[in-house]
N, CA and C atoms as a LAMMPS dump frame, in Angstrom:
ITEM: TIMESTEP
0
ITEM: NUMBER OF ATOMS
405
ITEM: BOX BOUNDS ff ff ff
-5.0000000000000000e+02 5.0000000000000000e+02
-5.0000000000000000e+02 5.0000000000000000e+02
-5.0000000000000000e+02 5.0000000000000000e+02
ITEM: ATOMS id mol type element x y z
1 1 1 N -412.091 -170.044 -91.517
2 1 2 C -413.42 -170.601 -91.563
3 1 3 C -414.367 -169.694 -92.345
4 2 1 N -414.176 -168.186 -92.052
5 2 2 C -414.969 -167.475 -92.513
6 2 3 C -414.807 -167.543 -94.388
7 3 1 N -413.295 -167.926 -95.363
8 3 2 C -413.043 -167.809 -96.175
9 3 3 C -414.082 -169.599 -96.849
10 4 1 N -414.083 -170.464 -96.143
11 4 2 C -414.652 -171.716 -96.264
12 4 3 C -416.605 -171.019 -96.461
13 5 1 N -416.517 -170.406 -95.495
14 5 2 C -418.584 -170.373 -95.965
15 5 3 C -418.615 -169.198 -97.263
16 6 1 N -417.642 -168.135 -97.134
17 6 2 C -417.658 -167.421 -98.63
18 6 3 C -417.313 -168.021 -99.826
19 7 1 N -416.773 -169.71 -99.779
20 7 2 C -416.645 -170.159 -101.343
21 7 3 C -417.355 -171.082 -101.385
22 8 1 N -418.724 -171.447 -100.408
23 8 2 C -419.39 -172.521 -100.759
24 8 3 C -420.417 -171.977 -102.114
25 9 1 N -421.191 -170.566 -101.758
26 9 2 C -422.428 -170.534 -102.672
27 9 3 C -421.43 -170.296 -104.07
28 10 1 N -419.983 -169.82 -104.034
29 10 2 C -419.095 -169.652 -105.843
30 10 3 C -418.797 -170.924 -106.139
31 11 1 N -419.051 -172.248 -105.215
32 11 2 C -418.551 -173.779 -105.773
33 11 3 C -419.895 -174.203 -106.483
34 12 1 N -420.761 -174.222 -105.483
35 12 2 C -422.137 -174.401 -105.341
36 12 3 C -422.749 -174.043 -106.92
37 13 1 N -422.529 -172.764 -107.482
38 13 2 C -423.064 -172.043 -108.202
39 13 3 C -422.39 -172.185 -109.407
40 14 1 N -421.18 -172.498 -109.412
41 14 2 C -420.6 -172.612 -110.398
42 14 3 C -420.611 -174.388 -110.963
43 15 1 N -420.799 -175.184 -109.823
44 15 2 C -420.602 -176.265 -110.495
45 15 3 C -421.992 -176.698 -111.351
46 16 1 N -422.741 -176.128 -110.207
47 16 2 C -424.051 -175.969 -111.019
48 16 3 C -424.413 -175.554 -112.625
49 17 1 N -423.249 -174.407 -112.922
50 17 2 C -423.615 -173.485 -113.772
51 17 3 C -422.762 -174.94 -114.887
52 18 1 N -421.922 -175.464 -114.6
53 18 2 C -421.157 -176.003 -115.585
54 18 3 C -421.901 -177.649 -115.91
55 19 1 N -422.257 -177.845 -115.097
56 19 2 C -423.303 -179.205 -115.521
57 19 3 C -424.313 -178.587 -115.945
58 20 1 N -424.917 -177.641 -116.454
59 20 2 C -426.236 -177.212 -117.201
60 20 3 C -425.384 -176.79 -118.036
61 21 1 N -424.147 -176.568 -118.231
62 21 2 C -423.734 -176.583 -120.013
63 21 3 C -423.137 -177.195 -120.399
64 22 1 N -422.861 -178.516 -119.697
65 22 2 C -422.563 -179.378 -120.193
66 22 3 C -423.685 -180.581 -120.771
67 23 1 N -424.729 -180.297 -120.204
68 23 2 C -425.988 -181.213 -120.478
69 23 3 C -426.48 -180.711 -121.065
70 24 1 N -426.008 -179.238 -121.288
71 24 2 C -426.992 -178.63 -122.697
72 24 3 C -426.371 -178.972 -124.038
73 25 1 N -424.934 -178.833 -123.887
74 25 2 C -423.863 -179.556 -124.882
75 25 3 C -424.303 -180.81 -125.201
76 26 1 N -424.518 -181.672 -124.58
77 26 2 C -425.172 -183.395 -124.805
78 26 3 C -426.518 -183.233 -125.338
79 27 1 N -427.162 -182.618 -125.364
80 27 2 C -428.458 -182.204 -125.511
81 27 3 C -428.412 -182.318 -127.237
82 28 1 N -427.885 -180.889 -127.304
83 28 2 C -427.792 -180.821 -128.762
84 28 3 C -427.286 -181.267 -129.538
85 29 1 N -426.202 -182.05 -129.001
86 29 2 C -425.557 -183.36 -129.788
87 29 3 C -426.284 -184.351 -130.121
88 30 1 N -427.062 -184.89 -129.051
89 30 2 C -428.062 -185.473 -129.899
90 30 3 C -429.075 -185.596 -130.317
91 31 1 N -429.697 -184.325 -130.471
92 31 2 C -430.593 -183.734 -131.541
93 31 3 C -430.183 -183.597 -132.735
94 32 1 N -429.166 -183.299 -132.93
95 32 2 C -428.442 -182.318 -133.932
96 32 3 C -427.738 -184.005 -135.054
97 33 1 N -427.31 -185.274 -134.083
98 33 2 C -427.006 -185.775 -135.063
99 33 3 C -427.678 -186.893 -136.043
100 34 1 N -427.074 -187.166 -137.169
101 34 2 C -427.974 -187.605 -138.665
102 34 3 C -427.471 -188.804 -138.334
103 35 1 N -428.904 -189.737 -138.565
104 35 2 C -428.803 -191.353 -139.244
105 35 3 C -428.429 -191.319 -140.5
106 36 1 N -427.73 -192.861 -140.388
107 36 2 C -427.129 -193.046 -141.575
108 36 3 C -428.455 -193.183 -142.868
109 37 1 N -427.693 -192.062 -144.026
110 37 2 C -428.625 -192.58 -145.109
111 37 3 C -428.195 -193.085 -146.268
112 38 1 N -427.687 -194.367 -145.934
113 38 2 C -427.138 -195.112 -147.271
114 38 3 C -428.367 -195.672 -148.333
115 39 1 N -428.753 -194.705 -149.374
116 39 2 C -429.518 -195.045 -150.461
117 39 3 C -428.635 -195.25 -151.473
118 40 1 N -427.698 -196.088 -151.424
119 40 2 C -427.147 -196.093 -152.509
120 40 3 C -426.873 -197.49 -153.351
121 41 1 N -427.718 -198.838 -152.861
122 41 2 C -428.323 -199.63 -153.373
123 41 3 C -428.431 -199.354 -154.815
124 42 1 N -429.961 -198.663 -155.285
125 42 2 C -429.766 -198.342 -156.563
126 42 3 C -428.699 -198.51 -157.342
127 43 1 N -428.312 -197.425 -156.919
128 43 2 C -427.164 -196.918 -157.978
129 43 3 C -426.089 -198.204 -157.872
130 44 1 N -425.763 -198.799 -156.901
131 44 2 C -424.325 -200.119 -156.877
132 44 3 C -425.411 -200.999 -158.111
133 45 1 N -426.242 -201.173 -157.843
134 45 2 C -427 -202.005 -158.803
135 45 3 C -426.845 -202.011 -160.334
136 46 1 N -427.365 -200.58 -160.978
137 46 2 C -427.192 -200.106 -161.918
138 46 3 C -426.116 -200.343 -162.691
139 47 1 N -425.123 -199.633 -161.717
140 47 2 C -423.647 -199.818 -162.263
141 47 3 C -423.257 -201.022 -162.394
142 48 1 N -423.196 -201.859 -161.53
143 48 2 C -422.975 -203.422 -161.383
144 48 3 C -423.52 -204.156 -162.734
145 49 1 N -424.937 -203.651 -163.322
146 49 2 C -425.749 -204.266 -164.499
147 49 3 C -424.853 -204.209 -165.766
148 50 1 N -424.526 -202.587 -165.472
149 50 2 C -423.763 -202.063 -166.645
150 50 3 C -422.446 -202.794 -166.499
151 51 1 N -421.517 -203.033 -165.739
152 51 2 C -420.388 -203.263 -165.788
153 51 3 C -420.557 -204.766 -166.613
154 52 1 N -421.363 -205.564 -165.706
155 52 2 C -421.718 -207.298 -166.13
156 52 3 C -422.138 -207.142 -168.162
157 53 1 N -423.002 -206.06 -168.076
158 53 2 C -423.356 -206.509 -169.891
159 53 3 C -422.052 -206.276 -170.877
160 54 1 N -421.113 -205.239 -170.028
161 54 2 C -420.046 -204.765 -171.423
162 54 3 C -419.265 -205.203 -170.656
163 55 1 N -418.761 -206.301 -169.934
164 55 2 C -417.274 -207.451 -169.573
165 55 3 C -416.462 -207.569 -170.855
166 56 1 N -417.145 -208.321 -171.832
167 56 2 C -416.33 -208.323 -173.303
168 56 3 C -416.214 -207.393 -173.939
169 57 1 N -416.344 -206.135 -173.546
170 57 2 C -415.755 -204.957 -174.534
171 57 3 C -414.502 -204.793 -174.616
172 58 1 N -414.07 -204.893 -176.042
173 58 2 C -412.938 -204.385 -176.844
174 58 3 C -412.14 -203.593 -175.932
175 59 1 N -410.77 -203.307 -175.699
176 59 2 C -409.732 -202.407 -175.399
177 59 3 C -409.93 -201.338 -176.497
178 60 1 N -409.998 -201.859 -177.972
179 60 2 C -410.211 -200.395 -178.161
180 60 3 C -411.268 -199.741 -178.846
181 61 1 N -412.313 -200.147 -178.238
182 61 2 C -413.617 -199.476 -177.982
183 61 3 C -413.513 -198.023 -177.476
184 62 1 N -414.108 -196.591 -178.082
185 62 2 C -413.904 -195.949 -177.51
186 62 3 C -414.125 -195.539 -176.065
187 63 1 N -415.394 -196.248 -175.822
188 63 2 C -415.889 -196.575 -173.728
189 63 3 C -414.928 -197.322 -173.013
190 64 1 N -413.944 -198.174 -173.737
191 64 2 C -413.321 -198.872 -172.762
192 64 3 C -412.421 -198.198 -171.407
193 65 1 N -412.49 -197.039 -171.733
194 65 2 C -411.707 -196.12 -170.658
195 65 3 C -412.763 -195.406 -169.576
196 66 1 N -413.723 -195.102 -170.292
197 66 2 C -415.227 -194.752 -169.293
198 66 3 C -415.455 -195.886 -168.305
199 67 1 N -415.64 -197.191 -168.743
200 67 2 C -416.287 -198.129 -168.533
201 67 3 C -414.891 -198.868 -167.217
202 68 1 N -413.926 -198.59 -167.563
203 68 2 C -412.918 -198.899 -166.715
204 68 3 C -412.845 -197.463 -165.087
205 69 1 N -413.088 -196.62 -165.414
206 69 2 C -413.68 -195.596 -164.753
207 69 3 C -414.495 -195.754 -163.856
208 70 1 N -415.863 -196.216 -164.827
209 70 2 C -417.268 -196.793 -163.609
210 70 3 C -416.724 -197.704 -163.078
211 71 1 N -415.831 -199.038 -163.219
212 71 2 C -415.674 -199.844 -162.388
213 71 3 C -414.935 -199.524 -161.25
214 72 1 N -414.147 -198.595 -161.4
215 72 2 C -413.24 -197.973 -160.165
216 72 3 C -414.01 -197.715 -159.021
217 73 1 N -415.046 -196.505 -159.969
218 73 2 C -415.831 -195.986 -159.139
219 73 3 C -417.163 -196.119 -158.253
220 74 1 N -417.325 -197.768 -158.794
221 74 2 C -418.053 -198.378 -158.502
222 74 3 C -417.504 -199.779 -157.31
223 75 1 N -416.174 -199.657 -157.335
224 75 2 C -415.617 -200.316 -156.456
225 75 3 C -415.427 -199.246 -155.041
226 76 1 N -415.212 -198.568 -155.269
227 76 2 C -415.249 -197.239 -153.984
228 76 3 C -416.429 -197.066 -153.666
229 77 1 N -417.579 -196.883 -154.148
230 77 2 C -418.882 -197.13 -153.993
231 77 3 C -419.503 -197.934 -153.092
232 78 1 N -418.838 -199.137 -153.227
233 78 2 C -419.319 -200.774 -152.656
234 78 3 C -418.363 -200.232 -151.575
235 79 1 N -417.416 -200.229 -151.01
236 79 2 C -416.422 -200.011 -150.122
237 79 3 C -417.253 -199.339 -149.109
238 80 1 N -417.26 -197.903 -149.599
239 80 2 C -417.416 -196.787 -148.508
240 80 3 C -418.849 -197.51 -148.093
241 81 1 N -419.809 -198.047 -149.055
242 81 2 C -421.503 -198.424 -148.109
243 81 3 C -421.156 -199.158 -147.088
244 82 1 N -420.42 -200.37 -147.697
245 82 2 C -420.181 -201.669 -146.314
246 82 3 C -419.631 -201.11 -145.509
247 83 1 N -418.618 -200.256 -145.552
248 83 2 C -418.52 -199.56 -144.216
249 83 3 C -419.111 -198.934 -143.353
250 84 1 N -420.039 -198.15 -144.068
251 84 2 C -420.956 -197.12 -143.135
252 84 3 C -422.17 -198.398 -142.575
253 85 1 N -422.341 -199.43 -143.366
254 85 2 C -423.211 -200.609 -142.899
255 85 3 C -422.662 -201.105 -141.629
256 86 1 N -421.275 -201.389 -141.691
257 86 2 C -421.171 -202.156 -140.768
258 86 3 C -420.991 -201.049 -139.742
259 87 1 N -420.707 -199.806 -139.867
260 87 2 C -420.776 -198.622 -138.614
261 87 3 C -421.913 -198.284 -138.202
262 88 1 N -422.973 -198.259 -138.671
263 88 2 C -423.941 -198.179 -138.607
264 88 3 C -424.305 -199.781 -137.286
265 89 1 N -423.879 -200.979 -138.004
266 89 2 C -424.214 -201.977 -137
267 89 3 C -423.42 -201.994 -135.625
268 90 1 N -422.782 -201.749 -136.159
269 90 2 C -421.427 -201.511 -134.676
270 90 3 C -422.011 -200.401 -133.529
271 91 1 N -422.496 -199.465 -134.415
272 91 2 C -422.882 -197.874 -132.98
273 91 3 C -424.353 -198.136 -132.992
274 92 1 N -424.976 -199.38 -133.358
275 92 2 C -426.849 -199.188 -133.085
276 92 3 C -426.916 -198.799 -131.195
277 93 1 N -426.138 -198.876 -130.753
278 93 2 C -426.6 -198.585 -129.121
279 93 3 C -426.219 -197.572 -128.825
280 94 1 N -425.658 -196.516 -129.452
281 94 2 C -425.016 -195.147 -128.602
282 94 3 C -425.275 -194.71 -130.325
283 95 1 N -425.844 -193.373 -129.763
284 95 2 C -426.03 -192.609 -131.211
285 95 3 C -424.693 -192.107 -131.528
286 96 1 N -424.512 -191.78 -132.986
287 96 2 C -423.52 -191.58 -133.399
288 96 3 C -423.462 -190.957 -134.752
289 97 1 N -423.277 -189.822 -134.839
290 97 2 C -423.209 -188.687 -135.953
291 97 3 C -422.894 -189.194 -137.063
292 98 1 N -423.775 -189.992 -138.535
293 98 2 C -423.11 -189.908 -139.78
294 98 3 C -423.219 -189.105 -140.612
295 99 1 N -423.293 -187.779 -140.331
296 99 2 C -423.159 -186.391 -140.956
297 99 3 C -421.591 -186.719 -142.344
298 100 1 N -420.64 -186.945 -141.907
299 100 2 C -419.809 -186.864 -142.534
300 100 3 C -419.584 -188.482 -143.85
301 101 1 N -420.221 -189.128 -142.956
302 101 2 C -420.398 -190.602 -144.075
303 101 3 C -421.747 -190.468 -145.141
304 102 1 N -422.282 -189.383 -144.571
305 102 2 C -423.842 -189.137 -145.727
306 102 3 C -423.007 -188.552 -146.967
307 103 1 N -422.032 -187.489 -146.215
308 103 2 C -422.147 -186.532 -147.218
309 103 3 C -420.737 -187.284 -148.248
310 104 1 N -419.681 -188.181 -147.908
311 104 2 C -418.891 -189.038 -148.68
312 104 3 C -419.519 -189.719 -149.429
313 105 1 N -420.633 -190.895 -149.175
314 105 2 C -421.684 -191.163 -149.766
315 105 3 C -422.397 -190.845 -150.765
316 106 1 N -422.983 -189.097 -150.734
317 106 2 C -423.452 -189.116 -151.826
318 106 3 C -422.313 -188.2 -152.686
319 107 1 N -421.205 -187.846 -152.16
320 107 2 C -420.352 -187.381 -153.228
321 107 3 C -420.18 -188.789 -154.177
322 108 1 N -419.613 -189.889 -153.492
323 108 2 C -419.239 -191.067 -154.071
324 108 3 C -420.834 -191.576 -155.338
325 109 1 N -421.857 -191.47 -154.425
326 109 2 C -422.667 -191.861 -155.035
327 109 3 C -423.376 -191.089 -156.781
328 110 1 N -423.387 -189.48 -156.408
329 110 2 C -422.989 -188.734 -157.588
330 110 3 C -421.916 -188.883 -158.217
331 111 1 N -420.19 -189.269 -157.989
332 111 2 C -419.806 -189.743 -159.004
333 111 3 C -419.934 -190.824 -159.923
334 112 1 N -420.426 -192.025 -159.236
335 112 2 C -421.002 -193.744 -160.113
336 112 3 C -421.657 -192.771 -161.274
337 113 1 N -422.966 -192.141 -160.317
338 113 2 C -424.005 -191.709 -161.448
339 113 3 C -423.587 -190.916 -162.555
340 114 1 N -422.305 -189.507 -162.229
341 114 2 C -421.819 -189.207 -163.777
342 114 3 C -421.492 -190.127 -164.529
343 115 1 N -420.385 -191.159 -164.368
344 115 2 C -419.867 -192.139 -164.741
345 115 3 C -420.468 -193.042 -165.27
346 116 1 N -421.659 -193.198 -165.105
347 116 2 C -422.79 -194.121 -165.617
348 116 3 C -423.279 -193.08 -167.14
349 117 1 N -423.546 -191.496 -166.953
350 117 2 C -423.895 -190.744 -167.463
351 117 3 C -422.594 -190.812 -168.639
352 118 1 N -421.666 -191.096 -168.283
353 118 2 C -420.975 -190.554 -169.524
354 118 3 C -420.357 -191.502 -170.597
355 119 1 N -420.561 -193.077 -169.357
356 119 2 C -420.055 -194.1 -170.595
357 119 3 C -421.723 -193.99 -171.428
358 120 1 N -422.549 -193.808 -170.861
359 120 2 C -423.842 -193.978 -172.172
360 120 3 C -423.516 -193.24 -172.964
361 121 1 N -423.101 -191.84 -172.471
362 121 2 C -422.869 -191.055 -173.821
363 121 3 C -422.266 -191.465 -175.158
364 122 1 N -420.86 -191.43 -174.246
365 122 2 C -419.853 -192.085 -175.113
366 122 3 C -420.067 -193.581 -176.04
367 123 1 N -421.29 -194.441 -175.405
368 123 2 C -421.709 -195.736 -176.399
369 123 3 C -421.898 -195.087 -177.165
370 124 1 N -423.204 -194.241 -176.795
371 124 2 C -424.093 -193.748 -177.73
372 124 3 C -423.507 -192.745 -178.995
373 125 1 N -422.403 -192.056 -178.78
374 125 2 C -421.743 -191.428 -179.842
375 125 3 C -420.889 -192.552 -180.606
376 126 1 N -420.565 -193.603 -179.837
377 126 2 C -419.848 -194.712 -181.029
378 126 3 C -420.702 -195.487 -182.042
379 127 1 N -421.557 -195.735 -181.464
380 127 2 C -422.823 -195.918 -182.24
381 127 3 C -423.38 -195.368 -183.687
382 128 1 N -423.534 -193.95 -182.702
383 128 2 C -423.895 -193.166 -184.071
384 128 3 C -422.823 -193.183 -184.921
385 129 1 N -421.382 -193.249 -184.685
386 129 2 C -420.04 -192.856 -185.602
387 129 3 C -420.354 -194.372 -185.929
388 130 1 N -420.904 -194.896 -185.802
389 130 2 C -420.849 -196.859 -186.618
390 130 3 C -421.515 -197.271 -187.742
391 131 1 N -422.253 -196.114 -187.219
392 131 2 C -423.68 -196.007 -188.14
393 131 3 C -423.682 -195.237 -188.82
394 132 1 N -423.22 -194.311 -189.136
395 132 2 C -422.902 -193.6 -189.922
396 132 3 C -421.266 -193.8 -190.789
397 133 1 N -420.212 -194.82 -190.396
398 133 2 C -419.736 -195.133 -191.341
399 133 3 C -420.005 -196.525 -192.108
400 134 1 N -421.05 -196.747 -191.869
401 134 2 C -421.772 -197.919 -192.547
402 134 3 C -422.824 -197.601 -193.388
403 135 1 N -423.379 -196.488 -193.481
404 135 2 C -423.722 -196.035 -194.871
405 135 3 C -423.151 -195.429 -195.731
């Protein structure tokens, strides 16, 4: 009996001690986690414009390999948003960390945008080489 009243205040104290770190654990979980920030509208747009005006470009155009590129990458683009959209609709009642879908996102979303960056280039140097063998 005497061993029963010496482990009440170490149950007592300890269970205590472990639900205040465990509610401190919950705590900062959800402080700590990020709404989804799918800004990447724009950019599906953009790309989408670009893809629709050069449909009839030549195979052997020198962009036709850029331009086959952005569409890839513009199909992964569209993918990964609707997903995080519809995760986003799915967890609206229990918060839920998109720390890791932000940051896929804007990797994905910085690649469209090189890809956008480099078929212009590349028009734009066929261009000039067009134009200059036409004088």
């Amino acid at each position: 009996m005497a061993y029963y009243l010496a482990a009440l205040p170490v149950v007592y104290f300890g269970t205590q001690f472990a639900a205040a770190k465990a509610m401190n654990a919950v705590t900062k979980w959800v402080t700590t986690c990020d709404d989804l920030k799918n800004d990447s509208a724009p950019t599906i747009d953009t790309a989408t414009a670009i893809v629709q005006l050069y449909t009839a470009l030549e195979i052997k155009h020198p962009a036709y390999t850029t331009l086959l590129h952005l569409k890839a990458a513009l199909d992964q683009l569209k993918y990964l948003s609707s997903k995080a959209d519809h995760s986003a609709r799915k967890w609206r009642m229990v918060r839920k960390d998109f720390s890791t879908t932000n940051t896929a996102l804007q990797v994905q979303r910085d690649r469209v945008e090189q890809r956008i960056r480099l078929f212009n280039d590349v028009m734009q140097s066929a261009n000039l080489q067009r134009d200059s063998s036409d004088q």
